[in-house]
C-alpha positions in Angstrom: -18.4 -10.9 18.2 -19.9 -8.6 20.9 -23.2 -7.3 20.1 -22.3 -3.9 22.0 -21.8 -1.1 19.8 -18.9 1.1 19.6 -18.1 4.5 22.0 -20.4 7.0 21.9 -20.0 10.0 19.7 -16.9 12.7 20.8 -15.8 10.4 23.4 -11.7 10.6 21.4 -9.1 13.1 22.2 -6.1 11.7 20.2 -6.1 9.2 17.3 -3.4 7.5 15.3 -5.1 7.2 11.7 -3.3 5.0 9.0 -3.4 5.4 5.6 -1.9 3.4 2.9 -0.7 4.6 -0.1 -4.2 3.8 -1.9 -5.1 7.3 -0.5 -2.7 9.4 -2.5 -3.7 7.7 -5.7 -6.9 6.8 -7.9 -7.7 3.7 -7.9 -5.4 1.0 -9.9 -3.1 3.9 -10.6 0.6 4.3 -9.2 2.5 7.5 -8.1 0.8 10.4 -6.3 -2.1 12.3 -7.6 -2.6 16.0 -5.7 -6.2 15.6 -6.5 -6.5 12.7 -4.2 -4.1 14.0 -1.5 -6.3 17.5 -1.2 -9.0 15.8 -0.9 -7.6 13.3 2.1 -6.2 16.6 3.8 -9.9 18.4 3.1 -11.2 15.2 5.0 -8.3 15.2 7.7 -8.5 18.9 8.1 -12.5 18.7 9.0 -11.7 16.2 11.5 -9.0 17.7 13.1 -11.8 20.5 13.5 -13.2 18.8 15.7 -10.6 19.4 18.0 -9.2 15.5 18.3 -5.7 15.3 18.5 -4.8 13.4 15.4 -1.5 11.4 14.2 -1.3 10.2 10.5 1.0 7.3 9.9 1.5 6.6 6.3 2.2 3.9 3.6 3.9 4.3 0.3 2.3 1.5 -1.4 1.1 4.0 -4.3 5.4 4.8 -5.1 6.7 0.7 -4.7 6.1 -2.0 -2.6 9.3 -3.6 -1.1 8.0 -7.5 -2.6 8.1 -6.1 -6.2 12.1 -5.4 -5.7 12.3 -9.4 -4.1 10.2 -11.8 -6.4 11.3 -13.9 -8.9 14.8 -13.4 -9.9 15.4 -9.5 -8.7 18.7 -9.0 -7.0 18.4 -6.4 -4.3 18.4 -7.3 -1.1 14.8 -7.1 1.0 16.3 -5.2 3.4 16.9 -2.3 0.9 13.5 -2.9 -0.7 12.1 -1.9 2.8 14.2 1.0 2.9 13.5 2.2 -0.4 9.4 2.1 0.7 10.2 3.7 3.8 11.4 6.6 1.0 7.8 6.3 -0.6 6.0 7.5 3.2 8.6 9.7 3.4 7.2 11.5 -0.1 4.3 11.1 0.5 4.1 12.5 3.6 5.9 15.9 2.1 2.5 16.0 -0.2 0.1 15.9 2.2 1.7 17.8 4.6 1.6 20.6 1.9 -1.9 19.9 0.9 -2.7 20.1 4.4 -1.1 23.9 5.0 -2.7 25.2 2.2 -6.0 24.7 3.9 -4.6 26.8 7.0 -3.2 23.6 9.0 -0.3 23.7 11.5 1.6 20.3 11.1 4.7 18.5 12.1 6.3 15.9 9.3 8.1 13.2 11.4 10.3 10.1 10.3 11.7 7.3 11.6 15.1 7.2 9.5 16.7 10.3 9.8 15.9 13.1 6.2 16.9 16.5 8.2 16.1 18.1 5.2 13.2 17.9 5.0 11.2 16.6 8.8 11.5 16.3 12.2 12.6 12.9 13.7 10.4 11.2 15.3 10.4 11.9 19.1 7.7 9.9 21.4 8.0 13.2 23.6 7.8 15.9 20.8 5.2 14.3 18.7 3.0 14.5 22.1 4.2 18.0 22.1 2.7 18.9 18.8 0.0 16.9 19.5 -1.1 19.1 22.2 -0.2 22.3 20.6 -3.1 20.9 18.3 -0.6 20.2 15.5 -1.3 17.6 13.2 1.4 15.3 12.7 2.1 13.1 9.9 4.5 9.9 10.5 6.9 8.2 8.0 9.0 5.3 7.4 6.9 3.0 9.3 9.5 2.2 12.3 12.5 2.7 10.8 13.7 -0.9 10.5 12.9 -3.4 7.7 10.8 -6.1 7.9 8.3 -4.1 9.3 4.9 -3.0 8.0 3.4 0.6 8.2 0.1 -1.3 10.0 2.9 -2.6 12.7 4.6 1.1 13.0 1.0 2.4 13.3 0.2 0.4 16.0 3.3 1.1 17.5 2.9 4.5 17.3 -0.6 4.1 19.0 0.6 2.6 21.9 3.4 4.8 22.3 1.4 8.0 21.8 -1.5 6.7 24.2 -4.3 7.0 21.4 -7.9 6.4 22.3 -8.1 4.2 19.0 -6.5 3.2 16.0 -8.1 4.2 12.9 -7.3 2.1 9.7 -8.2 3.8 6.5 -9.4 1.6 3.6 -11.4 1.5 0.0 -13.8 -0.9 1.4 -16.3 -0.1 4.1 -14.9 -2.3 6.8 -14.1 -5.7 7.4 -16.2 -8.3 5.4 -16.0 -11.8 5.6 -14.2 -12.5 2.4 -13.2 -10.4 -0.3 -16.0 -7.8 -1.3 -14.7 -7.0 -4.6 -14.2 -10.9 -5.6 -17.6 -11.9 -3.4 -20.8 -10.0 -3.7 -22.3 -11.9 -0.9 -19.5 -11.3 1.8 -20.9 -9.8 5.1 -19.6 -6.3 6.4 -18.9 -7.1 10.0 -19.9 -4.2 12.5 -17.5 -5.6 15.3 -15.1 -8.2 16.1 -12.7 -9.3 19.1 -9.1 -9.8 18.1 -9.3 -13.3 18.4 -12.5 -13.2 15.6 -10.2 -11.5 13.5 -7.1 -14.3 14.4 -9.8 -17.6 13.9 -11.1 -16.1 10.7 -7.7 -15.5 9.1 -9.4 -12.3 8.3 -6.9 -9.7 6.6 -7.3 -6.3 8.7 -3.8 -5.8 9.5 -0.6 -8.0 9.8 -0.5 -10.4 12.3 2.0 -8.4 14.7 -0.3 -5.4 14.5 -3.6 -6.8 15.5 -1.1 -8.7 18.3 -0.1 -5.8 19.6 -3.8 -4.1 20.0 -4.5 -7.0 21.2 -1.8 -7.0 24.1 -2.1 -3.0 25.1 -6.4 -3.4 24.2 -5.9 -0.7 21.3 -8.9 -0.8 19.6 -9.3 -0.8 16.0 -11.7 0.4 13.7 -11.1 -0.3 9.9 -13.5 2.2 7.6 -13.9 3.7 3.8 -11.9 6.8 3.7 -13.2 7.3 0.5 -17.3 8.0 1.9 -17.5 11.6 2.1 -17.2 12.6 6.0 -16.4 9.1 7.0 -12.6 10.3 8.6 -14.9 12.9 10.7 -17.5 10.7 11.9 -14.8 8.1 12.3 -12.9 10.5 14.9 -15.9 11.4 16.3 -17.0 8.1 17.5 -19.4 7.2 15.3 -20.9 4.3 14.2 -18.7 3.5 10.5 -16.7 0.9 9.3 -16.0 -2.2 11.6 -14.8 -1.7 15.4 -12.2 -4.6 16.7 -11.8 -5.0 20.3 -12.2 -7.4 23.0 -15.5 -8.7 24.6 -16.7 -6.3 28.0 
């Protein structure tokens, strides 16, 4: 681990932030709950304040999970099972994005699987166009191709938008060295390399995620959404959560 500390405070001007579907819901629950999703867009809407640009890639976890449609005996092919949770972003993306204009926000709801309906597609050029309009723009169904996680399509999306950083949204208040809510004496890292993260088996984000930061030197910085302010300070370059980069 390097003992420097992360980039000074206002130093971002465009983030991709990921949140899973843990931040639509109260905890242990399933389904959306609006009281949860206006208080993420209160958060979001303070940071985007701030005047970073700021891209919201979501997860669906909350609706289903693809695995519960492929253990044991169940008979739907994975491949749907990842289609049908690309749905679940897709929804819960239409509930923060209203939450969101009801506290005065412009935004852009953008998928990866065509839903004319109801968003945009998802254009590398056009999302940097809202971006800079000072949009915020919120981006479902991960990649648009199965097999794929939402922590891969965010970092995808990261690299394609040219972000200053990756934020990764979580209940916990970074990365520990075990399991916090199984082991009271895990340690809260304040910063790791990549490769920490790789030797330790730690479980940030997916392998192919944390490869591609790794490739493109996206840095990372996993934080509790659920501390009051933490998605502000955590845009603003402060000193939260756990950062993940190289050394230098």
């Amino acid at each position: 681990m390097s003992a420097e500390g992360p980039p000074s405070a206002g130093v971002y001007r465009r983030v991709v932030l990921k949140i899973s579907g843990e931040g639509f819901v109260h905890g242990g629950e399933r389904g959306i709950a609006m009281d949860a999703v206006a208080h993420l867009a209160q958060q979001t809407s303070r940071a985007a304040q701030h005047g970073v640009q700021l891209a919201i890639v979501l997860g669906g976890g909350n609706i289903l999970r693809g695995a519960q449609f492929t253990a044991g005996n169940a008979s739907i092919h994975e491949a749907t099972a990842h289609y049908m949770g690309m749905l679940a972003t897709i929804m819960n993306g239409l509930a923060l994005q209203d939450a969101l204009e009801m506290l005065g926000c412009q935004t852009r709801l953008m998928t990866a699987i065509r839903t004319d309906g109801v968003a945009e597609p998802y254009i590398r050029r056009r999302a940097r166009r809202h971006l800079e309009k000072g949009r915020i723009i919120l981006l479902a169904a991960g990649t648009g191709s199965p097999f794929v996680t939402t922590d891969t399509a965010a970092a995808q999306r990261a690299l394609e938008l040219e972000a200053d950083i990756l934020l990764k949204a979580t209940k916990v208040d970074g990365v520990f060295s075990d399991d916090p809510e199984r082991n009271p004496h895990a340690m809260l890292y304040s910063e790791l390399t990549y490769e920490d993260v790789r030797r330790q088996n730690l479980r940030v984000m997916d392998c192919e995620a944390i490869t591609k930061c790794q490739q493109y030197q996206m840095p990372i910085l996993v934080f509790n959404f659920r501390r009051e302010g933490n998605i502000e300070r955590a845009v603003r370059g402060e000193r939260v959560g756990t950062l993940i980069r190289d050394k230098g």
